[in-house]
SEMI-778901 format. One record per atom (N, C-alpha, C, CB): residue number from 1; residue in three letters; chain; atom name; x, y, z. Coordinates in Angstrom, 3 decimals, always signed. Glycine has a CB too. Layout:
+-----+-----+----+----+----------+----------+----------+
!   i !  aa ! ch ! at !       xx !       yy !       zz !
+-----+-----+----+----+----------+----------+----------+
! NUM ! Ala !  A ! CA !        X !        Y !        Z !
...
+-----+-----+----+----+----------+----------+----------+
***
This chain:
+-----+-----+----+----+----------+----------+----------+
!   i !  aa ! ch ! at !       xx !       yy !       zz !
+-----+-----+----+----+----------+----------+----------+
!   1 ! Unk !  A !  N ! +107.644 ! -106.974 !  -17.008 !
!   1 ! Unk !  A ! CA ! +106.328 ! -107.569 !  -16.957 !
!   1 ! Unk !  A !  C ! +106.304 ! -108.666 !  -15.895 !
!   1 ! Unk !  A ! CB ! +105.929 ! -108.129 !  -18.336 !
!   2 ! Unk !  A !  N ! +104.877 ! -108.396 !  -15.075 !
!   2 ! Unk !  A ! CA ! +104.801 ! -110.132 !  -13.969 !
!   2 ! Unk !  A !  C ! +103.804 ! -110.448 !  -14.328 !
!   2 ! Unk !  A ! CB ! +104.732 ! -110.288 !  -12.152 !
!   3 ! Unk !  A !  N ! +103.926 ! -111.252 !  -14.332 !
!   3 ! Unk !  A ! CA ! +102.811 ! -112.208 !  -13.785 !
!   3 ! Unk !  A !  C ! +102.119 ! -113.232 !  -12.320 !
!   3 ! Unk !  A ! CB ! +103.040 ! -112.928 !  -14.548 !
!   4 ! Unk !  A !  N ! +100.701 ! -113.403 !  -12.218 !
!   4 ! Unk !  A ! CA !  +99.952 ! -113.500 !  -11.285 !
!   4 ! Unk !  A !  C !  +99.322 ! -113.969 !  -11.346 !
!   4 ! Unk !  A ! CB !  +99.610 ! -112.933 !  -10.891 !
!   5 ! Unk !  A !  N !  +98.909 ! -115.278 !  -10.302 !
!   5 ! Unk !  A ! CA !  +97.571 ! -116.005 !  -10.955 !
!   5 ! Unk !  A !  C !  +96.756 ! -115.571 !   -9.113 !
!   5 ! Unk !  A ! CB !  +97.867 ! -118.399 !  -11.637 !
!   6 ! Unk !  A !  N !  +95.526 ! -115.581 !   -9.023 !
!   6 ! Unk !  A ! CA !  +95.061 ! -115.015 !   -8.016 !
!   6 ! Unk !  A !  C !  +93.295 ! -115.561 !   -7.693 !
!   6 ! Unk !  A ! CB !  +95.324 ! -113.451 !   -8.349 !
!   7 ! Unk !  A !  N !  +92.991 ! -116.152 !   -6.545 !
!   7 ! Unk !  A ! CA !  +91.424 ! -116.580 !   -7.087 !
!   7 ! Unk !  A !  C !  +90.725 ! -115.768 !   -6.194 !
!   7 ! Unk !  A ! CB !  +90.877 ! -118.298 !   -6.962 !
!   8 ! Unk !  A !  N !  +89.554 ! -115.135 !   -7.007 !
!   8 ! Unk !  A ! CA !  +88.950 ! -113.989 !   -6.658 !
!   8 ! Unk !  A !  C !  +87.666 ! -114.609 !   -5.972 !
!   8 ! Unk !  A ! CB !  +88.716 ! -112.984 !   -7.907 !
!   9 ! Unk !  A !  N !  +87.077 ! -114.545 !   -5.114 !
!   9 ! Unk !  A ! CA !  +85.518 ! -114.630 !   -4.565 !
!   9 ! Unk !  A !  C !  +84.901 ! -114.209 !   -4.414 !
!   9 ! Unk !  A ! CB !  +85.108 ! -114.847 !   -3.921 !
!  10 ! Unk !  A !  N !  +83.425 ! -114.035 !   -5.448 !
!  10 ! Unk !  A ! CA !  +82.584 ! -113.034 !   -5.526 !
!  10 ! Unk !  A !  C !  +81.440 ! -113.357 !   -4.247 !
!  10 ! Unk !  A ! CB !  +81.993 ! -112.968 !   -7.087 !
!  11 ! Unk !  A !  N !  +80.851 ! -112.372 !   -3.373 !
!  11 ! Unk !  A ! CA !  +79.570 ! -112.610 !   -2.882 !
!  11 ! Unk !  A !  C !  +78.551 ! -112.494 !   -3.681 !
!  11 ! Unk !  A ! CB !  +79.315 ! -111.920 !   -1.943 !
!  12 ! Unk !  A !  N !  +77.191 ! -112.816 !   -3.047 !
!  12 ! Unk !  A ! CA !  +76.303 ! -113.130 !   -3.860 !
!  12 ! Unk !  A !  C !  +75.896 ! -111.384 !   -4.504 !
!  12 ! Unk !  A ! CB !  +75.073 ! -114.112 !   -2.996 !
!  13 ! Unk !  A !  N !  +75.637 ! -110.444 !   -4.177 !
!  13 ! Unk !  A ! CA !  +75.664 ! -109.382 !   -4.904 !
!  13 ! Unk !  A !  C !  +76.702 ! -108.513 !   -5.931 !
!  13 ! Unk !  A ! CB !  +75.385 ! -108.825 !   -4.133 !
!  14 ! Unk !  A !  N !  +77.999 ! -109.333 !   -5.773 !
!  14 ! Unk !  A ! CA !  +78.504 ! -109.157 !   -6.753 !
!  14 ! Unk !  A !  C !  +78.627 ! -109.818 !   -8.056 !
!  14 ! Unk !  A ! CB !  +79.236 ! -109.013 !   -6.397 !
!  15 ! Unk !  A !  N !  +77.785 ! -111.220 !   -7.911 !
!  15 ! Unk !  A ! CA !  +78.037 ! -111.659 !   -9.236 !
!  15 ! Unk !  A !  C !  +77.976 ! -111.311 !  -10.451 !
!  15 ! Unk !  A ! CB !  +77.635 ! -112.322 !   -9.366 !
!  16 ! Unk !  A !  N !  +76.996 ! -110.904 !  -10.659 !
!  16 ! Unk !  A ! CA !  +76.735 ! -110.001 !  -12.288 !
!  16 ! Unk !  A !  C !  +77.105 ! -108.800 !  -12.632 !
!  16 ! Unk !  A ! CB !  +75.427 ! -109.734 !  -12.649 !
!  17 ! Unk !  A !  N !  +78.183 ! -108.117 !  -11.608 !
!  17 ! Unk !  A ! CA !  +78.742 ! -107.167 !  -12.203 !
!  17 ! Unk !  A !  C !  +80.243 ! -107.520 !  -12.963 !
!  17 ! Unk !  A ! CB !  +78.792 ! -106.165 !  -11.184 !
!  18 ! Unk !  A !  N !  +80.380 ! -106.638 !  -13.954 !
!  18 ! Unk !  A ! CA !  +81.467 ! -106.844 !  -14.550 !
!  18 ! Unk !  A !  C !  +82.785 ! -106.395 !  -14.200 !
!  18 ! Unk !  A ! CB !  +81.259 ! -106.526 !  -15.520 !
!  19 ! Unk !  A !  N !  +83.019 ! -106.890 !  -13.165 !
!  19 ! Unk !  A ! CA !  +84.127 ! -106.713 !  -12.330 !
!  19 ! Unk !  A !  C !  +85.626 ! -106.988 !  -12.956 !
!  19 ! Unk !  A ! CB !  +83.876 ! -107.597 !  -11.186 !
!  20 ! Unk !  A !  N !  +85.649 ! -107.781 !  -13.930 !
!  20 ! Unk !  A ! CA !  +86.882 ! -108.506 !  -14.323 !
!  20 ! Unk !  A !  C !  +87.037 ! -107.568 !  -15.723 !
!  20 ! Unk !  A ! CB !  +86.693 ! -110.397 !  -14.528 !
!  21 ! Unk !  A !  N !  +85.995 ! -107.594 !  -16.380 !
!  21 ! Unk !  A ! CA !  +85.945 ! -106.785 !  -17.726 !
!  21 ! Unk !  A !  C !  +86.729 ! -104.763 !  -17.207 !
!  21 ! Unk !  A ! CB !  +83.662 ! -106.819 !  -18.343 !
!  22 ! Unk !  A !  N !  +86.151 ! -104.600 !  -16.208 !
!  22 ! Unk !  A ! CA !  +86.744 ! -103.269 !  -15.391 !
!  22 ! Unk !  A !  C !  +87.772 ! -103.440 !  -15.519 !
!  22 ! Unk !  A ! CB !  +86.542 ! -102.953 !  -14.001 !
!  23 ! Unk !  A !  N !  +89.006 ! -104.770 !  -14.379 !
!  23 ! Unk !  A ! CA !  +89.700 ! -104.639 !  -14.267 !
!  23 ! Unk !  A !  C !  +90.926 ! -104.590 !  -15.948 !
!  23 ! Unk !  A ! CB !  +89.562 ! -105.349 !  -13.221 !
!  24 ! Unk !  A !  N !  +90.328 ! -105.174 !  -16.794 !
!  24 ! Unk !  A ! CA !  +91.549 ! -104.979 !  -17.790 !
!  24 ! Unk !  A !  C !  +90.845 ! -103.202 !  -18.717 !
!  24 ! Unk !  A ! CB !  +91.698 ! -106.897 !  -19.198 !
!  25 ! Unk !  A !  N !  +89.968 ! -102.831 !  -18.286 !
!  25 ! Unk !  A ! CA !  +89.988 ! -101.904 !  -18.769 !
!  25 ! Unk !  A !  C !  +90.459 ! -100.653 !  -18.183 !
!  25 ! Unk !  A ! CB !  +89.077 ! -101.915 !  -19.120 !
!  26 ! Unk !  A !  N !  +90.711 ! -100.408 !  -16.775 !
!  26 ! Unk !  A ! CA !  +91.311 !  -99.576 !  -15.884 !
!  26 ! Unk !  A !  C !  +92.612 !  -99.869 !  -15.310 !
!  26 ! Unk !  A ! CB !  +90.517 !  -99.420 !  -14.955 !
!  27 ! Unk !  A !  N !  +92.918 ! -100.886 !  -15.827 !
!  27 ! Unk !  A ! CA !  +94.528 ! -101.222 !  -15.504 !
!  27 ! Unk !  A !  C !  +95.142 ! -101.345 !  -16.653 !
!  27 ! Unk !  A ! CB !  +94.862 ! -102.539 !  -14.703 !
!  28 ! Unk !  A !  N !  +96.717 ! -101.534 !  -17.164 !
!  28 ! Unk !  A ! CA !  +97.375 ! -101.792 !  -18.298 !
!  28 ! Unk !  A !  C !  +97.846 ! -103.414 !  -17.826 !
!  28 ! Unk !  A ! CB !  +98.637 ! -100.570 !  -18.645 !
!  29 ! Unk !  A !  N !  +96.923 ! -104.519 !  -17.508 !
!  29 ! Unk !  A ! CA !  +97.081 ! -105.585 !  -17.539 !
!  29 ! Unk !  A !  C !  +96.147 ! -106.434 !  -18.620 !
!  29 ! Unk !  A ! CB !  +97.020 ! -105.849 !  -16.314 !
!  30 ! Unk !  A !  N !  +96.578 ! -107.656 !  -18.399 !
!  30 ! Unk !  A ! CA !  +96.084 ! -108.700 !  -19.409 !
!  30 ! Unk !  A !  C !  +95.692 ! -109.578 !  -18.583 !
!  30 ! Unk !  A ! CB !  +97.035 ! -109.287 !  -20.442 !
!  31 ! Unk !  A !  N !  +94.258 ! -109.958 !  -18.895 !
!  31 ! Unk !  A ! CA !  +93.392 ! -110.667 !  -17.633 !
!  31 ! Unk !  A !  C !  +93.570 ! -112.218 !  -18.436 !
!  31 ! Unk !  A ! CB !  +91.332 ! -109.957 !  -17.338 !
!  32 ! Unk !  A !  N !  +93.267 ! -113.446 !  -17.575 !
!  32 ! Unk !  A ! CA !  +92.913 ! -114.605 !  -18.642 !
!  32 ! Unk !  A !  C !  +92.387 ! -115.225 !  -17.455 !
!  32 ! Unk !  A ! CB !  +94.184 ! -115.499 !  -19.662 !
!  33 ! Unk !  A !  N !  +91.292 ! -115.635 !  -17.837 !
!  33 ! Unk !  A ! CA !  +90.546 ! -116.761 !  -16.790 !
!  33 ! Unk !  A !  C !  +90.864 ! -117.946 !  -16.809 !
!  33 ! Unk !  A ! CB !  +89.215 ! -116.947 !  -16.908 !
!  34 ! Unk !  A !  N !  +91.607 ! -118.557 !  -15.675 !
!  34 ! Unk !  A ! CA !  +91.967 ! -120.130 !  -16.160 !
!  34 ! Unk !  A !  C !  +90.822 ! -120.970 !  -15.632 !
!  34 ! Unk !  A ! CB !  +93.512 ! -120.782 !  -15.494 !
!  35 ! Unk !  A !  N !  +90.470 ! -120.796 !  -14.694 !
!  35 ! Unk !  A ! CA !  +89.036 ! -121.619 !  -14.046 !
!  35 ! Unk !  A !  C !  +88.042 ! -120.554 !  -13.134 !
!  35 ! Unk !  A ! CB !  +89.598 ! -123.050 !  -12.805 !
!  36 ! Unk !  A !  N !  +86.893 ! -120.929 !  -13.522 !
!  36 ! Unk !  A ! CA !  +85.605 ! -120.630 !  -12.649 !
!  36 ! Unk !  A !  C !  +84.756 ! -121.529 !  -12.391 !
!  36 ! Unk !  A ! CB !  +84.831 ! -119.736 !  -13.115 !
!  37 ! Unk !  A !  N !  +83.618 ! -120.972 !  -11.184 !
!  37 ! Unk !  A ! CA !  +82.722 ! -122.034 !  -10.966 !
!  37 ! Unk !  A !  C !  +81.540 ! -120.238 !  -10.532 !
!  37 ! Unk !  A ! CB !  +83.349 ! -123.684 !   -9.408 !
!  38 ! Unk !  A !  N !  +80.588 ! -120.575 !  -10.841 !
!  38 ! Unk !  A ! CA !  +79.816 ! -119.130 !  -11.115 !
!  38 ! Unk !  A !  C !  +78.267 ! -119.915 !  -10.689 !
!  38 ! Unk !  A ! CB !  +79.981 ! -118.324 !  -13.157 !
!  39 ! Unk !  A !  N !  +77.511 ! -119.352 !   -9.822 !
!  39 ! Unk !  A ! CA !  +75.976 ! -119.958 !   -9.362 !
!  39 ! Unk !  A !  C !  +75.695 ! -118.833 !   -9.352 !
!  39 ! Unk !  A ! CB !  +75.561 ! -120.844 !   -8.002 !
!  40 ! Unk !  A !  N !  +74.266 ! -118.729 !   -8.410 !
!  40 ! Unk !  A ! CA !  +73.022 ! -117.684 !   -8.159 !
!  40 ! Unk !  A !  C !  +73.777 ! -117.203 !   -7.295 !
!  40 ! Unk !  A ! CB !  +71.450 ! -118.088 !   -7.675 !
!  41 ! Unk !  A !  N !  +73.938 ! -117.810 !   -6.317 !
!  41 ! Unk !  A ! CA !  +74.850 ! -117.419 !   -4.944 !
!  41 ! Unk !  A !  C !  +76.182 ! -117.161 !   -4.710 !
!  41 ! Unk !  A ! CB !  +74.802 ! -118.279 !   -4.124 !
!  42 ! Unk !  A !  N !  +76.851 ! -117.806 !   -5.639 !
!  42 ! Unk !  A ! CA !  +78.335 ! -117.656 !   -5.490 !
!  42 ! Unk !  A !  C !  +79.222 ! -117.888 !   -6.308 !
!  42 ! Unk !  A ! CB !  +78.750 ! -118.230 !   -4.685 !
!  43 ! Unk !  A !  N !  +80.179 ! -117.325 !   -6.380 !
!  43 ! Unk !  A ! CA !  +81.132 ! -116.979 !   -7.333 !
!  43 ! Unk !  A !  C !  +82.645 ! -117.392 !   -7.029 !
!  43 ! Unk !  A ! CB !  +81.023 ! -115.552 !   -7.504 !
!  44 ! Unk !  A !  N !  +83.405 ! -117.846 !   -7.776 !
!  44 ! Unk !  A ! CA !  +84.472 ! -117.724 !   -7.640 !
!  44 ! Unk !  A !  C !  +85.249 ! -117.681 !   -8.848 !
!  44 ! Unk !  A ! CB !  +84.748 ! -118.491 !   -6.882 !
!  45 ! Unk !  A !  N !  +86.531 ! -117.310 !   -9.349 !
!  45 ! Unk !  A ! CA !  +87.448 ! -117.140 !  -10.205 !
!  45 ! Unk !  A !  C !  +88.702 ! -117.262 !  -10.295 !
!  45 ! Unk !  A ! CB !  +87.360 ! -116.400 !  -10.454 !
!  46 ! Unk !  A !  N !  +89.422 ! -118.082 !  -11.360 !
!  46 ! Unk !  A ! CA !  +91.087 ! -118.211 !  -10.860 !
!  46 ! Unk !  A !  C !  +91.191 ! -117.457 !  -12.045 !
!  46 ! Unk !  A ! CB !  +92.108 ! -119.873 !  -10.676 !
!  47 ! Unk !  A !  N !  +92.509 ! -116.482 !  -11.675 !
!  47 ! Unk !  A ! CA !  +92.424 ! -115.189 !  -13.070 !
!  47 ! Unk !  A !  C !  +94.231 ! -114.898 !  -13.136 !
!  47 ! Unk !  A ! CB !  +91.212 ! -113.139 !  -12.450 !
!  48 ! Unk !  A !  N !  +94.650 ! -115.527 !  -14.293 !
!  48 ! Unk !  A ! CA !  +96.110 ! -115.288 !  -14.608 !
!  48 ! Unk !  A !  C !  +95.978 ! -113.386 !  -14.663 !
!  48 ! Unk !  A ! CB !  +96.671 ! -116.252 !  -16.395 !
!  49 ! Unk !  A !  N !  +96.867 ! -112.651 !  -14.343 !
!  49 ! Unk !  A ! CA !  +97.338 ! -111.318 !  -15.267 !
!  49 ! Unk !  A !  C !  +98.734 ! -111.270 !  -15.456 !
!  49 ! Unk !  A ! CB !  +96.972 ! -109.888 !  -14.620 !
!  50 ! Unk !  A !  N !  +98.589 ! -110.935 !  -16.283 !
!  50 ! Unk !  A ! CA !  +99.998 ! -110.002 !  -16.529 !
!  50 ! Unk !  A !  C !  +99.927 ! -108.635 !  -17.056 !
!  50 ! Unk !  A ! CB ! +100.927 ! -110.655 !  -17.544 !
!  51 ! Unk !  A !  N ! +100.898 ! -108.128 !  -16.639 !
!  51 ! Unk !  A ! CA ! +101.330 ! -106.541 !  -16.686 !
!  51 ! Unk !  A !  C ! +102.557 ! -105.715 !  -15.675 !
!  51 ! Unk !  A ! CB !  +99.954 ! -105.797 !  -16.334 !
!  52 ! Unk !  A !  N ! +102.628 ! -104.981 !  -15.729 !
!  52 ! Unk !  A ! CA ! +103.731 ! -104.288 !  -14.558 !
!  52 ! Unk !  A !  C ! +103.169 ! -104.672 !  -13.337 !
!  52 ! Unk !  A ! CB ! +103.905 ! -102.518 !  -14.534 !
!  53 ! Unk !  A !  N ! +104.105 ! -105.080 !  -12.662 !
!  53 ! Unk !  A ! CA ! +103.801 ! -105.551 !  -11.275 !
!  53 ! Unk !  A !  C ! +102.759 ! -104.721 !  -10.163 !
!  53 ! Unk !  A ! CB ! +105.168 ! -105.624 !  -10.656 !
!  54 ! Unk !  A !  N ! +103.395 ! -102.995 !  -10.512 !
!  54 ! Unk !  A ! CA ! +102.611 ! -102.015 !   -9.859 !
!  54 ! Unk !  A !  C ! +101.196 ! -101.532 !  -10.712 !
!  54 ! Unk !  A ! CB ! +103.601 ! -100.791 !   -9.614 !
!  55 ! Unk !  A !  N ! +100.913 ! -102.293 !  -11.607 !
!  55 ! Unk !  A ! CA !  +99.212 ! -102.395 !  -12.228 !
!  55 ! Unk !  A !  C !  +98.843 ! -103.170 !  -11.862 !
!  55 ! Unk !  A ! CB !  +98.747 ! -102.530 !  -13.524 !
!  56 ! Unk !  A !  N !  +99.363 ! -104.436 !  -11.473 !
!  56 ! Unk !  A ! CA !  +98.872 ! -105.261 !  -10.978 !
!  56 ! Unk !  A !  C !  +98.108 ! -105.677 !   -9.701 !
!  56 ! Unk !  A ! CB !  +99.501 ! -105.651 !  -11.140 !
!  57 ! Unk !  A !  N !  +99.305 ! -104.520 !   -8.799 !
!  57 ! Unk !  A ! CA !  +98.842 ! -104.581 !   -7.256 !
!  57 ! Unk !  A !  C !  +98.000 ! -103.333 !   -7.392 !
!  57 ! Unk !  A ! CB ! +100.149 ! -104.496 !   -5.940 !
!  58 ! Unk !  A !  N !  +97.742 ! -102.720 !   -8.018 !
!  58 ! Unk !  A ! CA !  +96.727 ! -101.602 !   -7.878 !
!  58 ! Unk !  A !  C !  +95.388 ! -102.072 !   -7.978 !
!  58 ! Unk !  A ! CB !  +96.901 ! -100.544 !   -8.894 !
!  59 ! Unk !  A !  N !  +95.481 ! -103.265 !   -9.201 !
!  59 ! Unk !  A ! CA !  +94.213 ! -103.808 !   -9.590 !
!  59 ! Unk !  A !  C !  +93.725 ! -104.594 !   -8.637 !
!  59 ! Unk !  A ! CB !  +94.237 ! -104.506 !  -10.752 !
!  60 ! Unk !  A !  N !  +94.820 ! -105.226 !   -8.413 !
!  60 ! Unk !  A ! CA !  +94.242 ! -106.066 !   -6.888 !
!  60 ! Unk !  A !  C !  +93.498 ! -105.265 !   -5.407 !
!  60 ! Unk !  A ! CB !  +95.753 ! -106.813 !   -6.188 !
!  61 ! Unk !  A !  N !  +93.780 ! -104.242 !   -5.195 !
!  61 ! Unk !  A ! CA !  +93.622 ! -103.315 !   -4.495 !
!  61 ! Unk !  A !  C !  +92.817 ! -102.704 !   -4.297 !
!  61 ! Unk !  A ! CB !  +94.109 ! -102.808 !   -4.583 !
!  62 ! Unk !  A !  N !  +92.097 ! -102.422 !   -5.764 !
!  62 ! Unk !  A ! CA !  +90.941 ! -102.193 !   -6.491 !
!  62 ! Unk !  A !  C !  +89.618 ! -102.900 !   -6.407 !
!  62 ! Unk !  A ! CB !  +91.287 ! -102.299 !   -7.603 !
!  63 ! Unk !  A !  N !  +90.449 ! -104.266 !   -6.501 !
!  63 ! Unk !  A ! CA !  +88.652 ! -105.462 !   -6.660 !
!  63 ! Unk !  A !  C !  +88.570 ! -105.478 !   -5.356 !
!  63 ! Unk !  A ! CB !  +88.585 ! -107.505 !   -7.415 !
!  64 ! Unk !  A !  N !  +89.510 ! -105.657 !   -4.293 !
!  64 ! Unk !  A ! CA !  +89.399 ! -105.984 !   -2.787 !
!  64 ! Unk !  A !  C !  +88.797 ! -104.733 !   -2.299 !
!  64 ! Unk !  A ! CB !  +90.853 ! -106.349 !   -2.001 !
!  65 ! Unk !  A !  N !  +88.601 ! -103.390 !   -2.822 !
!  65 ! Unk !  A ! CA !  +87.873 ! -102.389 !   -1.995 !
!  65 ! Unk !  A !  C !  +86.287 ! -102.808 !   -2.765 !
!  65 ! Unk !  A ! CB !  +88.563 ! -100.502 !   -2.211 !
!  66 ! Unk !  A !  N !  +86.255 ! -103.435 !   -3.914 !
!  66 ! Unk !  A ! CA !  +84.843 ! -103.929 !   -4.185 !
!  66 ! Unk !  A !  C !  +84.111 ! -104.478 !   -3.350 !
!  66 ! Unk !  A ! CB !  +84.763 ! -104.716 !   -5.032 !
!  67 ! Unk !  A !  N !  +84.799 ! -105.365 !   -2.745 !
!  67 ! Unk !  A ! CA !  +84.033 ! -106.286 !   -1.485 !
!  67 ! Unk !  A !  C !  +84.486 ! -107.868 !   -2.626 !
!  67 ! Unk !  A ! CB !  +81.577 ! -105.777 !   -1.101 !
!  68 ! Unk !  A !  N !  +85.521 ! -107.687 !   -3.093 !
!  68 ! Unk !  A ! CA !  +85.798 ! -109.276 !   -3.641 !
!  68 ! Unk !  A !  C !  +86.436 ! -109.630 !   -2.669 !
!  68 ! Unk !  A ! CB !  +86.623 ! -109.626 !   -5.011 !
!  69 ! Unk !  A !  N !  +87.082 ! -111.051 !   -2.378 !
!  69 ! Unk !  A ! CA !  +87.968 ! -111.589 !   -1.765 !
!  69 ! Unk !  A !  C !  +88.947 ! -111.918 !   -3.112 !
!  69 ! Unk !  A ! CB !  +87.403 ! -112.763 !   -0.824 !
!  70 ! Unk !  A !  N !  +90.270 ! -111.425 !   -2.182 !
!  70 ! Unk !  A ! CA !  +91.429 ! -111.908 !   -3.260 !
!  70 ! Unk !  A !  C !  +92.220 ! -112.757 !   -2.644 !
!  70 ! Unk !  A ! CB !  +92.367 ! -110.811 !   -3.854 !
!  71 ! Unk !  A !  N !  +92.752 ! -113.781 !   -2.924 !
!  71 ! Unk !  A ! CA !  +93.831 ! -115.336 !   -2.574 !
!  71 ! Unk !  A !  C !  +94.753 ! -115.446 !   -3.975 !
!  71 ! Unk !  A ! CB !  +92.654 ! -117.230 !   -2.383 !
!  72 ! Unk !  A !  N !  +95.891 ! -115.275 !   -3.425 !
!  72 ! Unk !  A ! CA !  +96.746 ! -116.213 !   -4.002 !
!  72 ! Unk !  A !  C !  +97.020 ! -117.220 !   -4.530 !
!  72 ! Unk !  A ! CB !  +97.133 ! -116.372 !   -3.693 !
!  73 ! Unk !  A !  N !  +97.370 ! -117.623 !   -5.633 !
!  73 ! Unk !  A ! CA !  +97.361 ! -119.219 !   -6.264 !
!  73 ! Unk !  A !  C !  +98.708 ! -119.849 !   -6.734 !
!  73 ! Unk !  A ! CB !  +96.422 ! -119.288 !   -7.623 !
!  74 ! Unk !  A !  N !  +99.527 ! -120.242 !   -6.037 !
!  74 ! Unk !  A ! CA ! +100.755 ! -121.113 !   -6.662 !
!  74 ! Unk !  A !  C ! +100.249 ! -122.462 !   -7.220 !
!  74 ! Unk !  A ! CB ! +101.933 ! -121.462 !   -5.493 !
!  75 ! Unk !  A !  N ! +101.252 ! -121.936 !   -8.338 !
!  75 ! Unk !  A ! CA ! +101.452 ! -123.177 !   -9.524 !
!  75 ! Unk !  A !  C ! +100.281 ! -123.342 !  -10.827 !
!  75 ! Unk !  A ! CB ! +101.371 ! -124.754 !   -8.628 !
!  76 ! Unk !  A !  N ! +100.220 ! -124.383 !  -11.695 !
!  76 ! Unk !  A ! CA !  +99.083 ! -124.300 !  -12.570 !
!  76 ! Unk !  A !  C !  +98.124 ! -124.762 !  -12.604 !
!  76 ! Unk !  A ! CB !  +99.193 ! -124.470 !  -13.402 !
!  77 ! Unk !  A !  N !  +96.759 ! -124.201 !  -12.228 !
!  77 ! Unk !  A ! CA !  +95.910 ! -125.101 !  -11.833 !
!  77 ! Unk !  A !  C !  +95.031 ! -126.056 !  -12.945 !
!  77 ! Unk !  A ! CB !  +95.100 ! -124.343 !  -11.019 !
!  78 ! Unk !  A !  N !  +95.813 ! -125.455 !  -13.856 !
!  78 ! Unk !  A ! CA !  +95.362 ! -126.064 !  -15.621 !
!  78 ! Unk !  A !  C !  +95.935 ! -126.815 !  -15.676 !
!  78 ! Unk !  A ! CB !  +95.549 ! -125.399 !  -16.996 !
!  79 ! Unk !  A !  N !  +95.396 ! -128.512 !  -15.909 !
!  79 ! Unk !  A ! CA !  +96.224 ! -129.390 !  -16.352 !
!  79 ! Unk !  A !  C !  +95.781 ! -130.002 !  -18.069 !
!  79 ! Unk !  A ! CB !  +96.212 ! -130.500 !  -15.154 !
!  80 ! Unk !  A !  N !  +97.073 ! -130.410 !  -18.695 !
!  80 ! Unk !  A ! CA !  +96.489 ! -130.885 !  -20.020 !
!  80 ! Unk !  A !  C !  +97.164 ! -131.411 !  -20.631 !
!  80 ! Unk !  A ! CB !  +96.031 ! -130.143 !  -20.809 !
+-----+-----+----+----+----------+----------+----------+
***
C-alpha cells in the first residue's frame, strides 16, 4: 500500500462534477480530503489516497485527462 497526498485544480467548468467521488469509485483507493477552498470560479483540493501505488497513478492519470491539474504535495499540510 502507498500513499499520496496531491492538490488537484479544478477549472471553472469542472467544479460541480463529481470528480473525486469517481475517483474512489473506479479505482481500489481510499480518497481523504485534507483541505479545500471551492468558489463559483475555482476550485482547488489537497486529497490524501491510499492504495496500490499502480491505482494510484492510474487515478491520477485519469483526473489529469479530465482537464484537472494535478501537483504534488510534500509533508502535512494539516496542522493540530
Amino acid at each position: 500500500m502507498a500513499k499520496q497526498r496531491v492538490k488537484f485544480t479544478f477549472p471553472q467548468e469542472l467544479i460541480t462534477l463529481p470528480i473525486i467521488y469517481e475517483l474512489g469509485k473506479q479505482y481500489n483507493i481510499v480518497t481523504n480530503v485534507r483541505r479545500a477552498d471551492v468558489t463559483d470560479d475555482r476550485g482547488w483540493v489537497v486529497l490524501e489516497m491510499d492504495g496500490p501505488i499502480e491505482e494510484i497513478e492510474q487515478a491520477l492519470e485519469w483526473v489529469a485527462t479530465k482537464g484537472v491539474r494535478v501537483d504534488p504535495v510534500q509533508g502535512d499540510i494539516v496542522e493540530g
